[in-house]
Structure formats: C-alpha cells, structure tokens
C-alpha positions as CSV (number, residue, x, y, z in Angstrom):
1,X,57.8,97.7,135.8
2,X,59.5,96.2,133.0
3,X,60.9,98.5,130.0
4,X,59.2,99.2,127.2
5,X,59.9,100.5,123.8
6,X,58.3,102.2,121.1
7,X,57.3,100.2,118.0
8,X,57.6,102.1,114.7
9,X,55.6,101.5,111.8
10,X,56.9,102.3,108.2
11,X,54.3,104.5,107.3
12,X,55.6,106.7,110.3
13,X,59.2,106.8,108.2
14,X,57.4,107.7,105.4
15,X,55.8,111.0,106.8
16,X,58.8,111.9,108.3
17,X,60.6,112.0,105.1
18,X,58.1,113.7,103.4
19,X,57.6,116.1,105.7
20,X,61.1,117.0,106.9
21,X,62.1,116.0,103.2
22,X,59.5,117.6,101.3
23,X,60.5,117.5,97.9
24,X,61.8,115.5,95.4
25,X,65.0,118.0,94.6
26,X,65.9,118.3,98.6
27,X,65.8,114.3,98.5
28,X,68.1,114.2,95.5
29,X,70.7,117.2,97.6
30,X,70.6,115.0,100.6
31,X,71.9,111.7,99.2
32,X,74.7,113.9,97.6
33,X,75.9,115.7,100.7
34,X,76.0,111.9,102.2
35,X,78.6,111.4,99.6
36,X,80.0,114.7,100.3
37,X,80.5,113.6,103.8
38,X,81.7,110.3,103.4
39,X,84.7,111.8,101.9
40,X,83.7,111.1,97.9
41,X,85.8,112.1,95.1
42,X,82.8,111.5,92.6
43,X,79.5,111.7,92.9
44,X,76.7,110.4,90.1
45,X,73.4,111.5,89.0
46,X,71.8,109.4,86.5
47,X,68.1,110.3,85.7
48,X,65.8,107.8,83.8
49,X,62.4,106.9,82.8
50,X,61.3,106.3,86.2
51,X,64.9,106.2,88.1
52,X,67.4,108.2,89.6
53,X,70.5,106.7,90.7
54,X,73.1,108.5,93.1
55,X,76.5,106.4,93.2
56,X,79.3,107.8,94.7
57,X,83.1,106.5,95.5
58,X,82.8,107.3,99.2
59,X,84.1,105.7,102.5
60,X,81.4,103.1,102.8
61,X,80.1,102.2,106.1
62,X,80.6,98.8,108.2
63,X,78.0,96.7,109.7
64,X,78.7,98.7,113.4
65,X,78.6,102.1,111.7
66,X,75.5,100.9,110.0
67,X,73.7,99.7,112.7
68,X,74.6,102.3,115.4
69,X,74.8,105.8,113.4
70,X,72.7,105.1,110.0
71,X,70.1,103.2,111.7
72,X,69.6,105.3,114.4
73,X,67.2,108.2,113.1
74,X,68.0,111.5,115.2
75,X,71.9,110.7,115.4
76,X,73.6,113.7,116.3
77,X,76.9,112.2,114.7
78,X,77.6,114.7,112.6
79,X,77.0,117.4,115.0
80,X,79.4,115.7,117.0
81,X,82.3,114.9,114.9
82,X,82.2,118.0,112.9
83,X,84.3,116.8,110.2
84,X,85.1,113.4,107.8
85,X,87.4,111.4,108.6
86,X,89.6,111.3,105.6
87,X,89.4,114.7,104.3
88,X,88.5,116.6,106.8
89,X,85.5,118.7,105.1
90,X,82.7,120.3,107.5
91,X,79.8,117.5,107.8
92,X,76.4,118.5,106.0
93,X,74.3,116.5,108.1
94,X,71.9,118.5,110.8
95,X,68.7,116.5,111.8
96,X,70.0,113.0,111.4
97,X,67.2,112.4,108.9
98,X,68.9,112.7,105.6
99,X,68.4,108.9,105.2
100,X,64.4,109.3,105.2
101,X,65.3,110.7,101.5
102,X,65.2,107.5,100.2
C-alpha cells in the first residue's frame, strides 16, 4: 500500500483555535508570550477601530525554523528546548497551538 496523508481544511484550523483558543484576551496573551519566547525586549499592543496589532523586537524565525517548528501544529519544541536561545527565559509554549491565535 502506498502512504497516505491527512488533508486539512482551514475551517478545521479555525475550530481548533477557537476552541483551544477560546477567547479573544487568551488570543491576545498568546501572541505576546511568542515574543516573550523569542527573546523580545519590547513588545506592542496597539488597539484600533477594528485592529489589534502585536509587534515585538524578537529573534525572528528563518525559512527552516518556519517551516519545520511554526508550521508544524503539535510541535513539542518548546517542551523540548526548555529555554530561548538568547536569554535563556523558561519557554511559555505548551500545546504547540499558540499560532491558531491568529
């Protein structure tokens, strides 16, 4: 037999954020521990009309840490690595799921 894989659709993304998300506030925490863990100094909030914006001066990702850790949903990265690179604080990140904030 040949392998197969699962497919995802988006709306599957989108009930896994809002259900392990839940609510807008946690959504907001979890893009700020992401700066928190990616060794940040500074870390904005800007709220408007129909916007928040989260910019932060962290260490950035490249395309391999992208595709491999961010992209993979589940990633137990954090779990494994325990601390940031740079600074050396305890990672936030539990479920690998943080990104489904977005």
């Amino acid at each position: 037999m040949t392998e197969k894989y699962f497919t995802v659709d988006a709306a599957l993304l989108q009930e896994l954020g809002e259900r392990l998300i839940g609510r807008p506030h946690i959504a907001v925490a979890e893009l700020i521990k992401n700066a928190y863990d990616a060794d940040a100094n500074t870390c904005e909030v800007v709220l408007e009309d129909n916007r928040i914006t989260i910019s932060d001066n962290g260490e950035g990702m490249d395309e391999n840490t992208f595709t491999s850790l961010y992209l993979r949903l589940g990633t137990q990265h954090k779990r494994d690595a325990m601390t940031s690179k740079r600074l050396g604080r305890p990672l936030t990140g539990a479920k690998g799921v943080g990104r489904l904030a977005t």
